[in-house]
VMD Tcl script that builds the backbone (N, CA, C; Angstrom):
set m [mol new atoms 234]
animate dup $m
set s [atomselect $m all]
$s set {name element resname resid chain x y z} {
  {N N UNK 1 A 0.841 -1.175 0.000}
  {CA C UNK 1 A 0.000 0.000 0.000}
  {C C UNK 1 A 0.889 1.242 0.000}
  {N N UNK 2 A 0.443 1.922 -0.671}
  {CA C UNK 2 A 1.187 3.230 -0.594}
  {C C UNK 2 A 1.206 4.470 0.056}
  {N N UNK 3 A 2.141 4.672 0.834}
  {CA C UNK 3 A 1.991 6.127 1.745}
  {C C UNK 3 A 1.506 7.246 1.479}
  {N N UNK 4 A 1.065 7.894 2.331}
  {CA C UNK 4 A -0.346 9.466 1.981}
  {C C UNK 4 A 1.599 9.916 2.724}
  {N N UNK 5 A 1.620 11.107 1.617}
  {CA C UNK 5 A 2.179 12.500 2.310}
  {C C UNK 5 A 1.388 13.695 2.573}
  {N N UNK 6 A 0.935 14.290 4.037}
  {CA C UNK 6 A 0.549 15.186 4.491}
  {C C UNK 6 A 0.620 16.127 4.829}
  {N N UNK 7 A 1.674 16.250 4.080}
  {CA C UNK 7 A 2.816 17.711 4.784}
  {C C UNK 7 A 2.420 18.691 3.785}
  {N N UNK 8 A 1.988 18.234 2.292}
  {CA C UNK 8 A 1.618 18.934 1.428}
  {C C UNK 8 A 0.174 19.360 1.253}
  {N N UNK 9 A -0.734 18.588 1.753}
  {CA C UNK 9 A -2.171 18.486 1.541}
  {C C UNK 9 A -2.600 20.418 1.779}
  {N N UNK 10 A -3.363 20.461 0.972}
  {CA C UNK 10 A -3.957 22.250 1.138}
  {C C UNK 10 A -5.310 21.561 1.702}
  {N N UNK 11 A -6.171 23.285 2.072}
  {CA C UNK 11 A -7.323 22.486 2.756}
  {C C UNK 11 A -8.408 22.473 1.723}
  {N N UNK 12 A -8.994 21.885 1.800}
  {CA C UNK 12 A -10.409 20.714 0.804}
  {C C UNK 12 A -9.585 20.175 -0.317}
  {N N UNK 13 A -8.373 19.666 -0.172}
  {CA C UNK 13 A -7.550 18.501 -0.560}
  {C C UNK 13 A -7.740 16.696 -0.103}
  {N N UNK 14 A -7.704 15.910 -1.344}
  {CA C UNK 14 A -8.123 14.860 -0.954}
  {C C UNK 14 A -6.904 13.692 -1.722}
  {N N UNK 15 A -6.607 13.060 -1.124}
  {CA C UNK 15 A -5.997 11.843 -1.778}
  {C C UNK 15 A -6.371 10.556 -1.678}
  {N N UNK 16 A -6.588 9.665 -2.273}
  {CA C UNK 16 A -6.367 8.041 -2.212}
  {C C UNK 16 A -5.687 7.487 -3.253}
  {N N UNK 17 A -5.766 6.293 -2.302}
  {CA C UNK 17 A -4.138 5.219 -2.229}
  {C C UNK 17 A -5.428 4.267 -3.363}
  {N N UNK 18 A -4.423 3.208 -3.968}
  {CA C UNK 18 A -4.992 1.865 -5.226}
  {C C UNK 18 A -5.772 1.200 -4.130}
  {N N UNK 19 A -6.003 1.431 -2.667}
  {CA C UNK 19 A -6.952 0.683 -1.972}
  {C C UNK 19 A -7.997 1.152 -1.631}
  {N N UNK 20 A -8.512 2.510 -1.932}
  {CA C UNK 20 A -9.524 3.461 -1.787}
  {C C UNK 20 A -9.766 4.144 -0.478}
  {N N UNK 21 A -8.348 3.551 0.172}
  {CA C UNK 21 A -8.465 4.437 1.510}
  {C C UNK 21 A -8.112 5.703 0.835}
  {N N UNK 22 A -8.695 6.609 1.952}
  {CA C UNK 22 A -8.511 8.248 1.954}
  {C C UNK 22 A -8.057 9.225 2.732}
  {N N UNK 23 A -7.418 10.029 2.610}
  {CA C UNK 23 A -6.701 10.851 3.061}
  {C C UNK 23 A -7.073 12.643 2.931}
  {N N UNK 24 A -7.189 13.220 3.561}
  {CA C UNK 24 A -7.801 15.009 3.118}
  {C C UNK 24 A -7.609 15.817 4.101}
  {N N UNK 25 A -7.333 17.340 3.942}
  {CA C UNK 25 A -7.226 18.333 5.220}
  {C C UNK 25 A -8.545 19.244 4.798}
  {N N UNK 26 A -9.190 18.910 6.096}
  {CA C UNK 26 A -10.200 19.777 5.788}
  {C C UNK 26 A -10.424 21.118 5.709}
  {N N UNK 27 A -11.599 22.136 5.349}
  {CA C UNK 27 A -11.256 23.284 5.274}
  {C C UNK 27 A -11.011 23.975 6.288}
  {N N UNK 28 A -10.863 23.384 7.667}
  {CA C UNK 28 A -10.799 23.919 8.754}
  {C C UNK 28 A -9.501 23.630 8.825}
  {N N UNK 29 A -8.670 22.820 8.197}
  {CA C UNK 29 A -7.337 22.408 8.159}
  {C C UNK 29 A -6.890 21.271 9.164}
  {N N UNK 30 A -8.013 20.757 9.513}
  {CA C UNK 30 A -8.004 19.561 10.223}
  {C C UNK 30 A -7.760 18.083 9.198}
  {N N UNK 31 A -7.091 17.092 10.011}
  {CA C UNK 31 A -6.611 15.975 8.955}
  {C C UNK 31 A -7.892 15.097 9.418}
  {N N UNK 32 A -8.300 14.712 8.001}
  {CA C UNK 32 A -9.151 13.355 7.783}
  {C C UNK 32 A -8.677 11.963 7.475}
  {N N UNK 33 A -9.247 11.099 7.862}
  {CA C UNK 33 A -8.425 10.271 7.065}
  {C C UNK 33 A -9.510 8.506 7.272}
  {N N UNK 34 A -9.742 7.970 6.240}
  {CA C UNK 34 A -10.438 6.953 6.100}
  {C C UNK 34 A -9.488 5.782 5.941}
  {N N UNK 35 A -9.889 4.569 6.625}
  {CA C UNK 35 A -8.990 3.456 6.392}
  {C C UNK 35 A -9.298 2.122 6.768}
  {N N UNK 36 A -9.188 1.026 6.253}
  {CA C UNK 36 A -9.021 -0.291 6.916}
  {C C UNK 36 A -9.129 -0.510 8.273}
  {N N UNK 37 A -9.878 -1.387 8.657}
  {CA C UNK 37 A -9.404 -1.895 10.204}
  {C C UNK 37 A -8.564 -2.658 9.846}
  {N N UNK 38 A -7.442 -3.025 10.555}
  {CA C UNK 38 A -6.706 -3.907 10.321}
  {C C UNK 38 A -7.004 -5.300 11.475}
  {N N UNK 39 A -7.602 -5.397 12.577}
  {CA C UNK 39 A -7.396 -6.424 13.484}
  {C C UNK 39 A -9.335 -6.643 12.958}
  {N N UNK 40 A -10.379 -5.746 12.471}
  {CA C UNK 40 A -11.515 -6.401 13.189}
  {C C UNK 40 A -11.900 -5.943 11.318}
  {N N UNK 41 A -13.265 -6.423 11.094}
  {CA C UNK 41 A -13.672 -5.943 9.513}
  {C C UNK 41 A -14.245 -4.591 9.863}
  {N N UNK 42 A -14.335 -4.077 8.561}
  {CA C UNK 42 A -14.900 -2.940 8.367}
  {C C UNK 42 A -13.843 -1.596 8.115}
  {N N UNK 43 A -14.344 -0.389 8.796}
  {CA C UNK 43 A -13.780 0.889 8.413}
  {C C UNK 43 A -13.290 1.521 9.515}
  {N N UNK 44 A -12.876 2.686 9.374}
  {CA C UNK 44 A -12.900 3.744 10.596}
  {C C UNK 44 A -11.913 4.883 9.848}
  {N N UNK 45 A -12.817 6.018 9.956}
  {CA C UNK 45 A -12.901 7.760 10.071}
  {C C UNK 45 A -12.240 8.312 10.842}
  {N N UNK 46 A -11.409 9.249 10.529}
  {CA C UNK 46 A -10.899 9.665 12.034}
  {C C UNK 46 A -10.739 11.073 11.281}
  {N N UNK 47 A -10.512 12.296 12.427}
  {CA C UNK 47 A -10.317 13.525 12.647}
  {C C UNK 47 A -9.344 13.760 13.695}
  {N N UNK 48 A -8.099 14.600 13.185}
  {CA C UNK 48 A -7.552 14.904 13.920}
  {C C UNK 48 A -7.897 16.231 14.673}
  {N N UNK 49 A -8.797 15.981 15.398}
  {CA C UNK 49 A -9.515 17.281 16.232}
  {C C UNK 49 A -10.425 16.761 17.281}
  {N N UNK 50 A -10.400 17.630 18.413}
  {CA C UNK 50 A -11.336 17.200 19.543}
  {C C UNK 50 A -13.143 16.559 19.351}
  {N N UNK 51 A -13.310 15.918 19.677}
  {CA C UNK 51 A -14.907 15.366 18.869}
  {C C UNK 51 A -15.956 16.741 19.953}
  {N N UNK 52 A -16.875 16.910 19.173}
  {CA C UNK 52 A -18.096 17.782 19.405}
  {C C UNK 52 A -19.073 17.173 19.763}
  {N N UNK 53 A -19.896 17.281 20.682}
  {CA C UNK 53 A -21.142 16.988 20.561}
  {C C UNK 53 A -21.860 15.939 19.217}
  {N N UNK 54 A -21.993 17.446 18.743}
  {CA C UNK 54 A -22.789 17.268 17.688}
  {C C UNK 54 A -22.462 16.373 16.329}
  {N N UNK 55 A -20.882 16.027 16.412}
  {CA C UNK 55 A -19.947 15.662 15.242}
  {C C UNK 55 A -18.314 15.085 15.855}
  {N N UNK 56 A -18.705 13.422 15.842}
  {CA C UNK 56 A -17.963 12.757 16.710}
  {C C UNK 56 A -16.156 13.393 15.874}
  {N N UNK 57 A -15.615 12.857 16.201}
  {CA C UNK 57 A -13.970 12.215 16.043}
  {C C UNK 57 A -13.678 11.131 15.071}
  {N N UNK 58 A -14.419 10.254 15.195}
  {CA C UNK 58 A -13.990 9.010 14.769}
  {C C UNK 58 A -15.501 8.049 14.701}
  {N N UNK 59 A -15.320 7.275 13.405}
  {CA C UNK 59 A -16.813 7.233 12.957}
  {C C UNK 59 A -16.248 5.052 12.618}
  {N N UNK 60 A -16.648 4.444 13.539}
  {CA C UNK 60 A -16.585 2.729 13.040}
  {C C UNK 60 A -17.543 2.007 11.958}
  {N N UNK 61 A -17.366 1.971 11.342}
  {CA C UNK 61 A -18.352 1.246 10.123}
  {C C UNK 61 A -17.830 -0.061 9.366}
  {N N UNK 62 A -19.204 -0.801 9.065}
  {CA C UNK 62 A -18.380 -1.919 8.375}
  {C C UNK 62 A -19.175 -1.761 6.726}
  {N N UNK 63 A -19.411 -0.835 6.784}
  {CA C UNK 63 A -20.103 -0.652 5.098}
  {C C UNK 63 A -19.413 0.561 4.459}
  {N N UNK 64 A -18.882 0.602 3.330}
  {CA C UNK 64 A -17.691 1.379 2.502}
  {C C UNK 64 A -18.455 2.206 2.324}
  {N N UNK 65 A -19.667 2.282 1.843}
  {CA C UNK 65 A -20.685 3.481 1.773}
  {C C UNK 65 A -20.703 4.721 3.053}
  {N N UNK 66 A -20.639 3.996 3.753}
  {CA C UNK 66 A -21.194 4.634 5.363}
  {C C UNK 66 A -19.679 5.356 5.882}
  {N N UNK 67 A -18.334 5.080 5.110}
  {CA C UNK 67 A -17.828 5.328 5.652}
  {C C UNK 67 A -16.853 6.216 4.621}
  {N N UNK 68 A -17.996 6.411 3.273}
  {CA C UNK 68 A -16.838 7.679 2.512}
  {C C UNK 68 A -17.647 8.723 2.862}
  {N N UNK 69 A -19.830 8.463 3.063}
  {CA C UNK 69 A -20.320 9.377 3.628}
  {C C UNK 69 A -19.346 10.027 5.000}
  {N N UNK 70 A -18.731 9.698 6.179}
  {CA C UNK 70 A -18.785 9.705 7.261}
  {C C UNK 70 A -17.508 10.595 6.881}
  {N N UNK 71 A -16.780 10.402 5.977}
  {CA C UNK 71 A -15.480 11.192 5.464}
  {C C UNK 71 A -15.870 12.233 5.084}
  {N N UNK 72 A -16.436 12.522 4.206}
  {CA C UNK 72 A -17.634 13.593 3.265}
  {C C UNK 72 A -18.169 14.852 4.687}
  {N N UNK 73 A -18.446 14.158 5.554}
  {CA C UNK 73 A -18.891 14.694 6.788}
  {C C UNK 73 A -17.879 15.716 8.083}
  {N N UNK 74 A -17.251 14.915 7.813}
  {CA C UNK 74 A -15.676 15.417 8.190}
  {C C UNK 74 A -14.865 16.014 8.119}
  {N N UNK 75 A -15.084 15.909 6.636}
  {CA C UNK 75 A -14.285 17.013 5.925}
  {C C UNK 75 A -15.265 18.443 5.933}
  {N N UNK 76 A -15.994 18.397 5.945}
  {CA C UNK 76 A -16.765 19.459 5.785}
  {C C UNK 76 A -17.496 20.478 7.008}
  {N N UNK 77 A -17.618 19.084 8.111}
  {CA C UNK 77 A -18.310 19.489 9.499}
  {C C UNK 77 A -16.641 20.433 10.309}
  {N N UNK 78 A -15.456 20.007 9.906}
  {CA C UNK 78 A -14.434 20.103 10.711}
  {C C UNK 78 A -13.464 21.337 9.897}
}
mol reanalyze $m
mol bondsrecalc $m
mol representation Tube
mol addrep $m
């Protein structure tokens, strides 16, 4: 799999890897980033930023749908 460089990302920048994981700084300039579980199935979302109320941190899913929405969300809520 191939490495995301983040040092470059501008914000509402998005990358993915030949595995459809994803990578993006949001416009708040917060890092997103979608990926594999590696020990259990499914997904997981993450934000590098304190979770809100209203708009968690980190989003577990085992449906690829649910979890480019949950990116989509992220990028945009953050």
């Amino acid at each position: 799999m191939a490495e995301f460089t983040t040092a470059t990302l501008q914000p509402g920048q998005i990358e993915s890897n030949d595995q459809g994981e994803r990578i993006g700084r949001s416009a708040g300039g917060r890092l997103v980033q979608l990926r594999r579980r590696r020990a259990d199935r499914g997904f997981v979302v993450t934000v590098d930023a304190e979770p809100r109320s209203e708009v968690p941190a980190e989003v577990l899913t085992l449906e690829w749908s649910a979890a480019n929405s949950a990116f989509d969300r992220l990028m945009h809520e953050y």
